[in-house]
SERO-501083 format. One record per atom (N, C-alpha, C, O): residue number from 1; atom name; residue in three letters; x, y, z. Coordinates in Angstrom, 1 decimal. Each point is the difference from the previous one (the first is absolute). Example, Ala and Ser with C-alpha at 12.3 -4.5 7.8 and 13.67 -1.06 7.14 Angstrom:
REM residues 2
<vexdo k="1" a="N" r="ALA" u="13.2" v="-5.7" w="7.8"/>
<vexdo k="1" a="CA" r="ALA" u="-0.9" v="1.2" w="0.0"/>
<vexdo k="1" a="C" r="ALA" u="0.9" v="1.2" w="0.0"/>
<vexdo k="1" a="O" r="ALA" u="1.0" v="0.0" w="0.7"/>
<vexdo k="2" a="N" r="SER" u="-1.4" v="1.1" w="-1.4"/>
<vexdo k="2" a="CA" r="SER" u="0.9" v="1.1" w="0.0"/>
<vexdo k="2" a="C" r="SER" u="-0.8" v="1.1" w="0.8"/>
<vexdo k="2" a="O" r="SER" u="0.5" v="1.1" w="0.1"/>
***
This chain:
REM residues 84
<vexdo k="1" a="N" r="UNK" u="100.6" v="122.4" w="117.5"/>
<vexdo k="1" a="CA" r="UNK" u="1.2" v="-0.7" w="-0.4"/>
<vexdo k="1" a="C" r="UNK" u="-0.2" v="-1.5" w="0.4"/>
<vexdo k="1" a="O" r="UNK" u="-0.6" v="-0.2" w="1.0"/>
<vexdo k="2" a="N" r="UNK" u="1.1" v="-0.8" w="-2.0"/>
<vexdo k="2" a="CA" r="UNK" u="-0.5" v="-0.9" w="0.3"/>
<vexdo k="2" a="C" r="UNK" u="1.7" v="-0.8" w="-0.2"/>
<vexdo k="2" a="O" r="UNK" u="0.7" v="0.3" w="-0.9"/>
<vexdo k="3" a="N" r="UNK" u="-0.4" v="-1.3" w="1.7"/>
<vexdo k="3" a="CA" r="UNK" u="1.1" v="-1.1" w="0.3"/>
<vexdo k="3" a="C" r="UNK" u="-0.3" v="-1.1" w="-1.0"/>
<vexdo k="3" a="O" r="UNK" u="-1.0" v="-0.8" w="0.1"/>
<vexdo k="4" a="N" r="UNK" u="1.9" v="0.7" w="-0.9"/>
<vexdo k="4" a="CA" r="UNK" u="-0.4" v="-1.3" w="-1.0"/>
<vexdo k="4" a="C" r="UNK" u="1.5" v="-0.7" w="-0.2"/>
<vexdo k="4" a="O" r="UNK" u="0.9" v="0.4" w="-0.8"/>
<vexdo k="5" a="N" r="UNK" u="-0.8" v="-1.5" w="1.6"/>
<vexdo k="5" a="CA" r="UNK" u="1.6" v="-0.6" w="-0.1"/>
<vexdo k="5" a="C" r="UNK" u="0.8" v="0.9" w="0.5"/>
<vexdo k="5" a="O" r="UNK" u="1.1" v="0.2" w="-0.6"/>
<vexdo k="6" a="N" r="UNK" u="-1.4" v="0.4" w="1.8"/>
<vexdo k="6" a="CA" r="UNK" u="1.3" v="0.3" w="0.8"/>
<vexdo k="6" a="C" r="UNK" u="0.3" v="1.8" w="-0.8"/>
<vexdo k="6" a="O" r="UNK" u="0.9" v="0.8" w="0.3"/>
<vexdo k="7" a="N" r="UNK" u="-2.1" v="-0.7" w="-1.2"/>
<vexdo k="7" a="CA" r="UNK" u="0.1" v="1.5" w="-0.8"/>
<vexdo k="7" a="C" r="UNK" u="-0.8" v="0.7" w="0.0"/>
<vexdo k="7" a="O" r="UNK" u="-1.1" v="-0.4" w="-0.5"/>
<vexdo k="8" a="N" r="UNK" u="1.2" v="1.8" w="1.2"/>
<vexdo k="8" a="CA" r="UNK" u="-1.3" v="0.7" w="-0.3"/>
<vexdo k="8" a="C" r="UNK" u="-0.4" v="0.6" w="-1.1"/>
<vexdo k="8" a="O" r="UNK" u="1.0" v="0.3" w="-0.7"/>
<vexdo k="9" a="N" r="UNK" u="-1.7" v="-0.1" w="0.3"/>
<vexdo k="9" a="CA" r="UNK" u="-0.6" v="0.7" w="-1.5"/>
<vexdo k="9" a="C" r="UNK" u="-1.0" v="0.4" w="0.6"/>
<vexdo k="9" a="O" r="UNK" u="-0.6" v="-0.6" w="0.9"/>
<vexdo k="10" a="N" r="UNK" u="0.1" v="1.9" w="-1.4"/>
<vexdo k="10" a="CA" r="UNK" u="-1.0" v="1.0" w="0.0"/>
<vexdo k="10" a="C" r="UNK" u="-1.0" v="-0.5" w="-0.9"/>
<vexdo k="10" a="O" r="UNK" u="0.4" v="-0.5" w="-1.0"/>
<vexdo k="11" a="N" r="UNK" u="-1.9" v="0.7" w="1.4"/>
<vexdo k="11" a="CA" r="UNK" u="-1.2" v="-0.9" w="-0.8"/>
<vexdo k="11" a="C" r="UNK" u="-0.4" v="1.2" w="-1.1"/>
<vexdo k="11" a="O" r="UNK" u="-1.0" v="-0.1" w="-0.7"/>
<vexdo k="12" a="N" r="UNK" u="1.9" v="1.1" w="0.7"/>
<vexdo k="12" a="CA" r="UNK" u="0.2" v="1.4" w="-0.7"/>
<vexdo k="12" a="C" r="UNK" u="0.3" v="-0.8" w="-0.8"/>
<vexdo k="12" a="O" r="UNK" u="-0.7" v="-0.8" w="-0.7"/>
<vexdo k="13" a="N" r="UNK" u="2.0" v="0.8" w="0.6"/>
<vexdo k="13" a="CA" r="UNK" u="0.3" v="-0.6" w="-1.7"/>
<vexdo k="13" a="C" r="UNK" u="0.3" v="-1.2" w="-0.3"/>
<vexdo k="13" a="O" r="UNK" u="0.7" v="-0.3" w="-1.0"/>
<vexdo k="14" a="N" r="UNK" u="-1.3" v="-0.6" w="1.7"/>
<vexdo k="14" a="CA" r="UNK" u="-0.9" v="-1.3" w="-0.4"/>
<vexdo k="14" a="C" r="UNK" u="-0.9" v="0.5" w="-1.6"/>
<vexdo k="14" a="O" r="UNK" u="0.1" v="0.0" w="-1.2"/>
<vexdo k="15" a="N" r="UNK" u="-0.9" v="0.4" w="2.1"/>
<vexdo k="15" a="CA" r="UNK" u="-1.3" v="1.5" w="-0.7"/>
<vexdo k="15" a="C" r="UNK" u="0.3" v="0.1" w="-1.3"/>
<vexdo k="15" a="O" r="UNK" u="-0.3" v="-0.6" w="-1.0"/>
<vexdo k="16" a="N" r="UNK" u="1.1" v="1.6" w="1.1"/>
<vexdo k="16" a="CA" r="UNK" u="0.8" v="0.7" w="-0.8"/>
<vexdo k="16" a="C" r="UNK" u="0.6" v="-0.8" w="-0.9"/>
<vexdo k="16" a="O" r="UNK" u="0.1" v="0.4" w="-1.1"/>
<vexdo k="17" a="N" r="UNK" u="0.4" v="-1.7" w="1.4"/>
<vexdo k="17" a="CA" r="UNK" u="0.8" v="-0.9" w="-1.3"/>
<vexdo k="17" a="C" r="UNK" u="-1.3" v="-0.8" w="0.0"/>
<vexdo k="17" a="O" r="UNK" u="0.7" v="-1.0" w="-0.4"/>
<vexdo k="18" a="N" r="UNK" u="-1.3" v="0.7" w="0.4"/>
<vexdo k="18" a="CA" r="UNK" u="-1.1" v="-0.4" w="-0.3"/>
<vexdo k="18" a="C" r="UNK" u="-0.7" v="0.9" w="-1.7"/>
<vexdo k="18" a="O" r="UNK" u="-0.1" v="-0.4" w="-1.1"/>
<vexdo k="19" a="N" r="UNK" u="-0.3" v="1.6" w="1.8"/>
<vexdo k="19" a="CA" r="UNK" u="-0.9" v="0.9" w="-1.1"/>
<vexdo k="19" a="C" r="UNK" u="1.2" v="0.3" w="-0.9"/>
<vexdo k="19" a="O" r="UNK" u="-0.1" v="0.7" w="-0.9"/>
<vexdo k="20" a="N" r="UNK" u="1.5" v="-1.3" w="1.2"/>
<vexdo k="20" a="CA" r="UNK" u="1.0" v="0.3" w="-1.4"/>
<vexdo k="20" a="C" r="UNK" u="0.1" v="-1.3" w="-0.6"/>
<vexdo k="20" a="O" r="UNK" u="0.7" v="-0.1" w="-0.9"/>
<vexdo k="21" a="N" r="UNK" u="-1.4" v="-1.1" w="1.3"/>
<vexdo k="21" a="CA" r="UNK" u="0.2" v="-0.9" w="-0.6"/>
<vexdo k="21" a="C" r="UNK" u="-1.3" v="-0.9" w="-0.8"/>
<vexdo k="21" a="O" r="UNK" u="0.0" v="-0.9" w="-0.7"/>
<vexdo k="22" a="N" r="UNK" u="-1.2" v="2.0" w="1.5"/>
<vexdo k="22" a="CA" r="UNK" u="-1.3" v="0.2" w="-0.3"/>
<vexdo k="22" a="C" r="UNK" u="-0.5" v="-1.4" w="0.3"/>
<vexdo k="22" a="O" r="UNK" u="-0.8" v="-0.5" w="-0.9"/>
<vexdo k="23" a="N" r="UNK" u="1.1" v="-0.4" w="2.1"/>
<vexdo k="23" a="CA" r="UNK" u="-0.4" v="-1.2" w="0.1"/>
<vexdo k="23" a="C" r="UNK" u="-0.2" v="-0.2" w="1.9"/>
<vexdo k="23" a="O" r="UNK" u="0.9" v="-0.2" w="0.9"/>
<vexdo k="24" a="N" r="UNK" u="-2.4" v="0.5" w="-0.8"/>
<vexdo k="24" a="CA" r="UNK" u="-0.3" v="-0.3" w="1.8"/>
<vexdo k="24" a="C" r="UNK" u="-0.2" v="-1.3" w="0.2"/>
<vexdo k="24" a="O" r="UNK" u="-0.8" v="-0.2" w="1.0"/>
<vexdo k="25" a="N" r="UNK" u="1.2" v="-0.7" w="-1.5"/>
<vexdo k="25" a="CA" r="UNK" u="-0.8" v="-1.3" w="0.1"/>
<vexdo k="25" a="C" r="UNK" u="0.8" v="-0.4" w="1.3"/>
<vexdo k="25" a="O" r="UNK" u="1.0" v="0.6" w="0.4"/>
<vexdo k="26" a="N" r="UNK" u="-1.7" v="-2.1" w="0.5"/>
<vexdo k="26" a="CA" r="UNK" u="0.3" v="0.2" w="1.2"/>
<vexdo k="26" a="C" r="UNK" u="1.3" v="-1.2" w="-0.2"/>
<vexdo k="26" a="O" r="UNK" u="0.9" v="-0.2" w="0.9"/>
<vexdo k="27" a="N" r="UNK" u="-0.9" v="-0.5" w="-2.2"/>
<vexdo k="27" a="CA" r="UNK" u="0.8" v="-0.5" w="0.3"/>
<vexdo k="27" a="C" r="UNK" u="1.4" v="0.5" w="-0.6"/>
<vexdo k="27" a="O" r="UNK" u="0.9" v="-0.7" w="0.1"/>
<vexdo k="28" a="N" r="UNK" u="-0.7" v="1.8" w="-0.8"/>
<vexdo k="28" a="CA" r="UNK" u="0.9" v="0.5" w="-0.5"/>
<vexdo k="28" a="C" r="UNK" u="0.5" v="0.7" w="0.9"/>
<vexdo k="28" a="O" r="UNK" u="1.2" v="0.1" w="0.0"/>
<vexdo k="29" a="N" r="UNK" u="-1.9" v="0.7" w="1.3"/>
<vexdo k="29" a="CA" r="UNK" u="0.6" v="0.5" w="1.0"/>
<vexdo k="29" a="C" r="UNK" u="1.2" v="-0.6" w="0.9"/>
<vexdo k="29" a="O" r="UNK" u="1.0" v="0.3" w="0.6"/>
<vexdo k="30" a="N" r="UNK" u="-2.2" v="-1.6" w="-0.7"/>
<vexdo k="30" a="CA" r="UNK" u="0.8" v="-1.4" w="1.1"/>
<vexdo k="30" a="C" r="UNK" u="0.7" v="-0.4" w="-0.5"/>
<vexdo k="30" a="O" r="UNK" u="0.6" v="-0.7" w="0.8"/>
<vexdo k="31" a="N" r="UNK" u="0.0" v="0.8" w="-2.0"/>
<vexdo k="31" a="CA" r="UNK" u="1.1" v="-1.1" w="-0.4"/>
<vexdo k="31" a="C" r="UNK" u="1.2" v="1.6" w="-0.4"/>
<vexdo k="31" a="O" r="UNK" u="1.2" v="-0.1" w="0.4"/>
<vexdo k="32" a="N" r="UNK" u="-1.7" v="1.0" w="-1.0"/>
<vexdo k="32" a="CA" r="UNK" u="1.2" v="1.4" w="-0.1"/>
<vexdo k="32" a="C" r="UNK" u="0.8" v="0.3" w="1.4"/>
<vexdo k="32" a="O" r="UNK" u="1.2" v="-0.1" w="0.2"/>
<vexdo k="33" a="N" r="UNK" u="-2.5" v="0.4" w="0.9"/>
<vexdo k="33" a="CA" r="UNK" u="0.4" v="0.1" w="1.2"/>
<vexdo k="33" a="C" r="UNK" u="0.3" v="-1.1" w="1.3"/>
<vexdo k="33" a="O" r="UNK" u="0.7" v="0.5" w="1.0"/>
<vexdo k="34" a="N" r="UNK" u="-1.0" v="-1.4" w="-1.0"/>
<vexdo k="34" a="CA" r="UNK" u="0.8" v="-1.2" w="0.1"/>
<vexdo k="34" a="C" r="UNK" u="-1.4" v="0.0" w="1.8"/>
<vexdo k="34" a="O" r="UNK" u="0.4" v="-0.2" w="1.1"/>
<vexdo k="35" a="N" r="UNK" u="-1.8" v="0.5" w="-1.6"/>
<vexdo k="35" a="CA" r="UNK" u="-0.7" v="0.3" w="1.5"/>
<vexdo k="35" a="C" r="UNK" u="-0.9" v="-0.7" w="0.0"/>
<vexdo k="35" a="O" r="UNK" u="-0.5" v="-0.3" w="-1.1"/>
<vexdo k="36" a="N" r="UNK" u="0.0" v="-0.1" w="2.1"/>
<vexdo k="36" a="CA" r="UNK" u="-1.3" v="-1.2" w="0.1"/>
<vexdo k="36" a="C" r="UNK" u="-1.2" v="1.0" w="-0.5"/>
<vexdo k="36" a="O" r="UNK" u="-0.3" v="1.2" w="0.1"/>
<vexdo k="37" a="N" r="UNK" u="-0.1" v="-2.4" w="-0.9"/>
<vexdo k="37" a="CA" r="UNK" u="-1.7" v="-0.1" w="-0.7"/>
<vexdo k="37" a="C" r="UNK" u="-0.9" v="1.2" w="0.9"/>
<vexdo k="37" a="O" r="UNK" u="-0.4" v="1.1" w="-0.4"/>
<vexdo k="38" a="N" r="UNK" u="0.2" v="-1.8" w="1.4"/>
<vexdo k="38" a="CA" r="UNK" u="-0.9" v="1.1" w="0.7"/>
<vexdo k="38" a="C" r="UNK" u="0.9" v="1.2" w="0.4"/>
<vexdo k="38" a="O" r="UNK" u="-0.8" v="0.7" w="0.6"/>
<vexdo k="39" a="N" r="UNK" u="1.9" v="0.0" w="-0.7"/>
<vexdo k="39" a="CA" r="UNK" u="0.4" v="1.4" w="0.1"/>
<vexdo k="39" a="C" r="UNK" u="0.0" v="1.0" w="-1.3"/>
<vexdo k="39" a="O" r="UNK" u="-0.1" v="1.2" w="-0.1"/>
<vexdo k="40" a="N" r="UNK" u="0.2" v="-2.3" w="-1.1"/>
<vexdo k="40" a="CA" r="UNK" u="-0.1" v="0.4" w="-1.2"/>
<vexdo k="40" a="C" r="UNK" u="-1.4" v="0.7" w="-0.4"/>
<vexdo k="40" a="O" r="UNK" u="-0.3" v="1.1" w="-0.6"/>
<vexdo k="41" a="N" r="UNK" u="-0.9" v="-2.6" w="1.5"/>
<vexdo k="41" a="CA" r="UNK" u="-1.1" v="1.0" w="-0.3"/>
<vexdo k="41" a="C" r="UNK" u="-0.6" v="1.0" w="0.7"/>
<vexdo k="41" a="O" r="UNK" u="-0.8" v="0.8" w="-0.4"/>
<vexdo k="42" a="N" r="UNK" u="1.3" v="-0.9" w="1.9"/>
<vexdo k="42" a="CA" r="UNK" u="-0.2" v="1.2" w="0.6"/>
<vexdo k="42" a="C" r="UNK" u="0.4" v="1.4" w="-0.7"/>
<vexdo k="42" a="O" r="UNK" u="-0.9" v="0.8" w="-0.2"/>
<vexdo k="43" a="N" r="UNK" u="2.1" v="-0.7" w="-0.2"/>
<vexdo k="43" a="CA" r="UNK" u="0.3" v="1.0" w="-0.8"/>
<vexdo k="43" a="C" r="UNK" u="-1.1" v="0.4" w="-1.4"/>
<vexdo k="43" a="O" r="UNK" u="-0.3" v="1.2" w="-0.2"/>
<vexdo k="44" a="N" r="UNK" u="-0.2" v="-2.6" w="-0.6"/>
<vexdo k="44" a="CA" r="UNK" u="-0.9" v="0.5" w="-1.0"/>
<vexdo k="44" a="C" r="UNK" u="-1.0" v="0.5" w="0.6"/>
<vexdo k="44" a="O" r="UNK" u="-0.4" v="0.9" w="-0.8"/>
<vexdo k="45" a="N" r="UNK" u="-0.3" v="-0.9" w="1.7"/>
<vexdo k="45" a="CA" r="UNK" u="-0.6" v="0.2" w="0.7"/>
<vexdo k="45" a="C" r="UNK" u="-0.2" v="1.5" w="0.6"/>
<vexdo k="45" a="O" r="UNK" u="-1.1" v="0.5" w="-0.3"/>
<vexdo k="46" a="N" r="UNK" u="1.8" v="0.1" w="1.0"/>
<vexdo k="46" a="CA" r="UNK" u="0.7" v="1.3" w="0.0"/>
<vexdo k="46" a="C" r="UNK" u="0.0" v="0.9" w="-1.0"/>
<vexdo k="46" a="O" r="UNK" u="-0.5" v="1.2" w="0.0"/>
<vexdo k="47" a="N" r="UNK" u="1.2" v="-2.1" w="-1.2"/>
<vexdo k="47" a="CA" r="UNK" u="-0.2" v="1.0" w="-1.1"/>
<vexdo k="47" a="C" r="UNK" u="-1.4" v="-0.5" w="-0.4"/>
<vexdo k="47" a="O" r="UNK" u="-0.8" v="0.4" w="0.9"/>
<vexdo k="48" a="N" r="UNK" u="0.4" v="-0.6" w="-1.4"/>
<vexdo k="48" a="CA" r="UNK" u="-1.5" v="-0.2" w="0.2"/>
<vexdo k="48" a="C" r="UNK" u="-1.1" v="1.1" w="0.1"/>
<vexdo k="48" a="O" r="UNK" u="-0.8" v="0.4" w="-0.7"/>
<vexdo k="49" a="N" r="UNK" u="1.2" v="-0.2" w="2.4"/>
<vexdo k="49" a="CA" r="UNK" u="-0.6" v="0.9" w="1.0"/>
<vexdo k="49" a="C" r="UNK" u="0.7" v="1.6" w="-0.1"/>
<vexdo k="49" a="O" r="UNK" u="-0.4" v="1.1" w="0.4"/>
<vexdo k="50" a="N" r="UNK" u="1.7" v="-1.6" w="-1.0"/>
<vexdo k="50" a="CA" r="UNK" u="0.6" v="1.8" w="0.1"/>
<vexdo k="50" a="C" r="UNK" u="-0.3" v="0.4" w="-1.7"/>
<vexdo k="50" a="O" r="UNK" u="0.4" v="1.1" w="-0.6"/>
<vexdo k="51" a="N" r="UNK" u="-1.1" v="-2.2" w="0.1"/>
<vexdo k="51" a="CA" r="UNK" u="0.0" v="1.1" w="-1.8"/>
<vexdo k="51" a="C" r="UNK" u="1.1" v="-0.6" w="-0.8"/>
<vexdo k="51" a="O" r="UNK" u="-0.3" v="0.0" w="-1.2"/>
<vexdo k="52" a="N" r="UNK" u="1.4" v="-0.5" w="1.4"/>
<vexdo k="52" a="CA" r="UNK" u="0.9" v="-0.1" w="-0.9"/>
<vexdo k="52" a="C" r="UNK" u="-0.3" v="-1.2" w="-1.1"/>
<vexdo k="52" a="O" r="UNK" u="0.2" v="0.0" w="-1.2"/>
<vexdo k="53" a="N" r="UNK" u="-1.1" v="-1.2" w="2.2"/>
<vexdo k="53" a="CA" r="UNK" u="-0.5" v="-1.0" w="-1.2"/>
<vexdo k="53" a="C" r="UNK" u="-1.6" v="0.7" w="0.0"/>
<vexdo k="53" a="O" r="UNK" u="-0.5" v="0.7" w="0.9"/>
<vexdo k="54" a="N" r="UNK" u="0.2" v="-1.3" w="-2.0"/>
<vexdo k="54" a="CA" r="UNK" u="-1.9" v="0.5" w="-0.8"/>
<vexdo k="54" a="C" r="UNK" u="-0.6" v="-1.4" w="-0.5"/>
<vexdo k="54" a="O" r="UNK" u="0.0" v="-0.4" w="-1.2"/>
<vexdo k="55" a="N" r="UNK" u="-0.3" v="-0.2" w="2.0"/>
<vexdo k="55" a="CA" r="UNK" u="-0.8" v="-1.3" w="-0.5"/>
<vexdo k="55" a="C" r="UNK" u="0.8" v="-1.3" w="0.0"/>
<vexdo k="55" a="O" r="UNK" u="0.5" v="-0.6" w="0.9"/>
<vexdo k="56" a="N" r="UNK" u="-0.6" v="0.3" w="-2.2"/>
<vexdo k="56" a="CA" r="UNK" u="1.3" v="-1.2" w="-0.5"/>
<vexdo k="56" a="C" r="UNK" u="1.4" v="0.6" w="0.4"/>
<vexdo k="56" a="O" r="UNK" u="0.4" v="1.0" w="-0.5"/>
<vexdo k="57" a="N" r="UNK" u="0.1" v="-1.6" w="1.3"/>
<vexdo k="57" a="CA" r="UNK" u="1.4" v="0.3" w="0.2"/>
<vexdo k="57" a="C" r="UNK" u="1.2" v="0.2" w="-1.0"/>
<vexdo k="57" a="O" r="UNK" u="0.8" v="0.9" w="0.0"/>
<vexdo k="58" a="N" r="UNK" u="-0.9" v="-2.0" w="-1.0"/>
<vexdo k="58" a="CA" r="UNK" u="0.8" v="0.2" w="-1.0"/>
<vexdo k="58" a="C" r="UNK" u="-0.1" v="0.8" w="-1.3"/>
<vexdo k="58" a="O" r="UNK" u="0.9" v="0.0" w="-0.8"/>
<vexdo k="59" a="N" r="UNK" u="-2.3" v="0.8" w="0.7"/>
<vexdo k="59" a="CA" r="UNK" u="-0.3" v="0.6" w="-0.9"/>
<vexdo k="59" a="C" r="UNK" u="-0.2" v="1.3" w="0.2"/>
<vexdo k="59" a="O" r="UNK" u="0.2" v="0.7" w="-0.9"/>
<vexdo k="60" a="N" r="UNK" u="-0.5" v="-0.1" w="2.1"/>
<vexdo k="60" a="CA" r="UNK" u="-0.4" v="1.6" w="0.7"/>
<vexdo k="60" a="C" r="UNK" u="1.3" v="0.1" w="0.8"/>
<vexdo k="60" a="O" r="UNK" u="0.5" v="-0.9" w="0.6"/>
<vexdo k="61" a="N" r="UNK" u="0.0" v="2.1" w="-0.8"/>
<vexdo k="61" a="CA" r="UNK" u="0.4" v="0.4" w="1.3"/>
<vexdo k="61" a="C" r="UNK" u="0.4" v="1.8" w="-0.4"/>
<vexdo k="61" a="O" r="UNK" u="0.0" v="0.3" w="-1.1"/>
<vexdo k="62" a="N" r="UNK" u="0.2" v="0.6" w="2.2"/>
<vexdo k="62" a="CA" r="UNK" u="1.0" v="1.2" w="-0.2"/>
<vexdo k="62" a="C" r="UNK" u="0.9" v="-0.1" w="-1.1"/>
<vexdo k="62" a="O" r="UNK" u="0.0" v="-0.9" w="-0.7"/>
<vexdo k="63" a="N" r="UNK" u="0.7" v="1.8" w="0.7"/>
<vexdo k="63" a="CA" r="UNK" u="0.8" v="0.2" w="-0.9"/>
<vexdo k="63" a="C" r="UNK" u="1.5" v="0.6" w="0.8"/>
<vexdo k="63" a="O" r="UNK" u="-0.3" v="0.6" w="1.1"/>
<vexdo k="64" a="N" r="UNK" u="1.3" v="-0.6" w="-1.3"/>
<vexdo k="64" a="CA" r="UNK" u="1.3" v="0.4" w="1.3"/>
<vexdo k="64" a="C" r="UNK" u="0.3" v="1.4" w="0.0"/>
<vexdo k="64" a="O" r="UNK" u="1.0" v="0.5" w="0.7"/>
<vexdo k="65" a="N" r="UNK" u="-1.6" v="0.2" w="-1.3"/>
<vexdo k="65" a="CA" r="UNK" u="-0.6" v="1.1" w="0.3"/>
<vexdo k="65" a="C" r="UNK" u="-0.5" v="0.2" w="0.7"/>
<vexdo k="65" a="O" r="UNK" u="0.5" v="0.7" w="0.9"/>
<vexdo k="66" a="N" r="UNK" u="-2.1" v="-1.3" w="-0.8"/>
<vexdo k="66" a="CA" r="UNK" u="-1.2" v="0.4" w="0.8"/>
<vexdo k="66" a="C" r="UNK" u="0.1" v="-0.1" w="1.5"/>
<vexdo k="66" a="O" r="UNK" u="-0.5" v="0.6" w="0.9"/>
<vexdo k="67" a="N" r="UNK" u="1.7" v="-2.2" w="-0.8"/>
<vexdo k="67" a="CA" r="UNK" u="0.3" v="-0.7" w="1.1"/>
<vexdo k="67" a="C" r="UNK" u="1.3" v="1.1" w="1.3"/>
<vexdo k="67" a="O" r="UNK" u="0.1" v="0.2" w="1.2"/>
<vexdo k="68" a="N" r="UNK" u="0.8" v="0.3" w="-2.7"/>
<vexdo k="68" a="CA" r="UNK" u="1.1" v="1.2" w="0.8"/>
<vexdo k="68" a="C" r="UNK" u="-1.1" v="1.4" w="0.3"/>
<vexdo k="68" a="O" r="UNK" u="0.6" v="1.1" w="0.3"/>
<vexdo k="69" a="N" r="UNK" u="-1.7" v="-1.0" w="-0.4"/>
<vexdo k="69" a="CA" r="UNK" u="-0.7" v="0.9" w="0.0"/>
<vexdo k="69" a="C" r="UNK" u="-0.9" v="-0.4" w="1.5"/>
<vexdo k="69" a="O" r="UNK" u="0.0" v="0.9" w="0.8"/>
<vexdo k="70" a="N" r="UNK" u="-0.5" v="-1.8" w="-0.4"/>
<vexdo k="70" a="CA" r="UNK" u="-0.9" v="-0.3" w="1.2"/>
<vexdo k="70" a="C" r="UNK" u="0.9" v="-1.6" w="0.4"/>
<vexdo k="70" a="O" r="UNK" u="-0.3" v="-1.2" w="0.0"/>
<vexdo k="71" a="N" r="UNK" u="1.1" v="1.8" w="0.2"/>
<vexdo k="71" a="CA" r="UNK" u="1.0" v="-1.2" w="0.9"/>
<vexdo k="71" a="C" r="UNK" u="-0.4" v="0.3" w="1.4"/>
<vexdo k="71" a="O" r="UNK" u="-0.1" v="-1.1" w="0.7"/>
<vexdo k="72" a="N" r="UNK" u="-0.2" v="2.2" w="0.0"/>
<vexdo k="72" a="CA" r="UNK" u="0.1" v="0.6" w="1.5"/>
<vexdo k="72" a="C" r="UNK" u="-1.5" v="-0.8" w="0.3"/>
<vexdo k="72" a="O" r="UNK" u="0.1" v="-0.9" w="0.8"/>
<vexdo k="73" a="N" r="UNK" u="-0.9" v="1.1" w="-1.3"/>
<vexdo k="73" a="CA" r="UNK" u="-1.3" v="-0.7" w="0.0"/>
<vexdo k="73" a="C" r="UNK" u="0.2" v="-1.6" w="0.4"/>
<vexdo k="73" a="O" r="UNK" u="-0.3" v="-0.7" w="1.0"/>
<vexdo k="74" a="N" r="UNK" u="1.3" v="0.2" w="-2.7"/>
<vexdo k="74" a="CA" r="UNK" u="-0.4" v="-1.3" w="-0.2"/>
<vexdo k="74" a="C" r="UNK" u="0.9" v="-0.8" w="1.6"/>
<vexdo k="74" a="O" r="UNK" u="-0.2" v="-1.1" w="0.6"/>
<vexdo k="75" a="N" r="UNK" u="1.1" v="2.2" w="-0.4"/>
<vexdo k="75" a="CA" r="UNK" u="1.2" v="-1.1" w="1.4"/>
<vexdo k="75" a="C" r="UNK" u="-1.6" v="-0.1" w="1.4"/>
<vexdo k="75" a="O" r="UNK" u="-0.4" v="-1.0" w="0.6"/>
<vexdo k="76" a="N" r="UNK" u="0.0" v="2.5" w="-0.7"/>
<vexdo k="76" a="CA" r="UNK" u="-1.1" v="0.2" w="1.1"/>
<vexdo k="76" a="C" r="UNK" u="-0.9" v="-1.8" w="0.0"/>
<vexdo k="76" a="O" r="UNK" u="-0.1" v="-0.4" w="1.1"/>
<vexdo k="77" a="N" r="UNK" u="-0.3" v="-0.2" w="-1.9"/>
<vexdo k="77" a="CA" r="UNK" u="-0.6" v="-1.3" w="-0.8"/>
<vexdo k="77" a="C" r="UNK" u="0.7" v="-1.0" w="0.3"/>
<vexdo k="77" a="O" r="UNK" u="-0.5" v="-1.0" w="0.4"/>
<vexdo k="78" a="N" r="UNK" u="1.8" v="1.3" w="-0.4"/>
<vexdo k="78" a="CA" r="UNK" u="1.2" v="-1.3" w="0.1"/>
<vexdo k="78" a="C" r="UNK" u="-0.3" v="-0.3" w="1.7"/>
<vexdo k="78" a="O" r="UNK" u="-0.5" v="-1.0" w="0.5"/>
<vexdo k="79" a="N" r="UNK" u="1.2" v="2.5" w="0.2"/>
<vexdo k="79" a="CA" r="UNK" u="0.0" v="-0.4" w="1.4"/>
<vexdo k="79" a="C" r="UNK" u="-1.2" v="-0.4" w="0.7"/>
<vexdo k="79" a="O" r="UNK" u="0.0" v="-0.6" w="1.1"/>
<vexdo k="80" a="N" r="UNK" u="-1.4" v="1.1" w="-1.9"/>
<vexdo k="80" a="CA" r="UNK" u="-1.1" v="-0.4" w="1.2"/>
<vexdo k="80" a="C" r="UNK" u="-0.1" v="-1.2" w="-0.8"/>
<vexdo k="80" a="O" r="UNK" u="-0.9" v="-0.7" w="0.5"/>
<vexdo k="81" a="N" r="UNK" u="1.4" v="0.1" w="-1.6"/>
<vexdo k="81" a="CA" r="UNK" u="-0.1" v="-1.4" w="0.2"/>
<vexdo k="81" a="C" r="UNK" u="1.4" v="-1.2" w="0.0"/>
<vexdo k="81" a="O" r="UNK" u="0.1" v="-1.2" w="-0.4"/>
<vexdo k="82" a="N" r="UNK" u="0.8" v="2.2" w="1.4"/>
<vexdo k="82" a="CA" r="UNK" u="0.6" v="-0.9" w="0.8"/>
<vexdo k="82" a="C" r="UNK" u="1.8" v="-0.5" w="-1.1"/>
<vexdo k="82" a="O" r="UNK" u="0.8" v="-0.8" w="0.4"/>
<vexdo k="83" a="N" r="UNK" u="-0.7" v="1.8" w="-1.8"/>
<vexdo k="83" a="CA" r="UNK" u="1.0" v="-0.1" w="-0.9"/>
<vexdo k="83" a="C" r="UNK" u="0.5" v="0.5" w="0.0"/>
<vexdo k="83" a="O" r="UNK" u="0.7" v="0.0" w="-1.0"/>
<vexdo k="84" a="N" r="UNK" u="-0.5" v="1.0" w="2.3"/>
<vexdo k="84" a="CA" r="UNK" u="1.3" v="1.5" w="-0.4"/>
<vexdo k="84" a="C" r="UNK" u="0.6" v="-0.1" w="1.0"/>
<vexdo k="84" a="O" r="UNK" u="1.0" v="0.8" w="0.3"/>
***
């Protein structure tokens, strides 16, 4: 869970409104979620590393399916890198 203006939000459905809006870019995160540059890309980053993005960020990713399917995995990803 991550504190952004005094609010927590879960990097879960960050994620999640993300792959519904089908756009990982880092500055779309930062300016939707209101979070500095480098937390945005830590998160790309993460996903990255847990499978949900595939290469180009804005063109690969899961599907919200695939993501409600190996979520337990992808949080395992979040916390050892410091987002859950």
């Amino acid at each position: 869970m991550i504190n952004i203006n005094n609010d927590e939000i879960l990097v879960t459905d960050v994620i999640e409104y993300c792959i519904k809006a089908k756009n990982f870019s880092c500055a779309y995160i930062q300016k939707t979620f209101e979070m500095s540059y480098a937390l945005a890309g830590r998160l790309l980053d993460a996903c990255k590393e847990a499978g949900v993005i595939v290469g180009d960020c804005s063109q690969k990713y899961i599907t919200l399916s695939e993501y409600k399917k190996n979520k337990k995995e992808i949080v395992k990803v979040l916390i050892k890198n410091g987002l859950f």
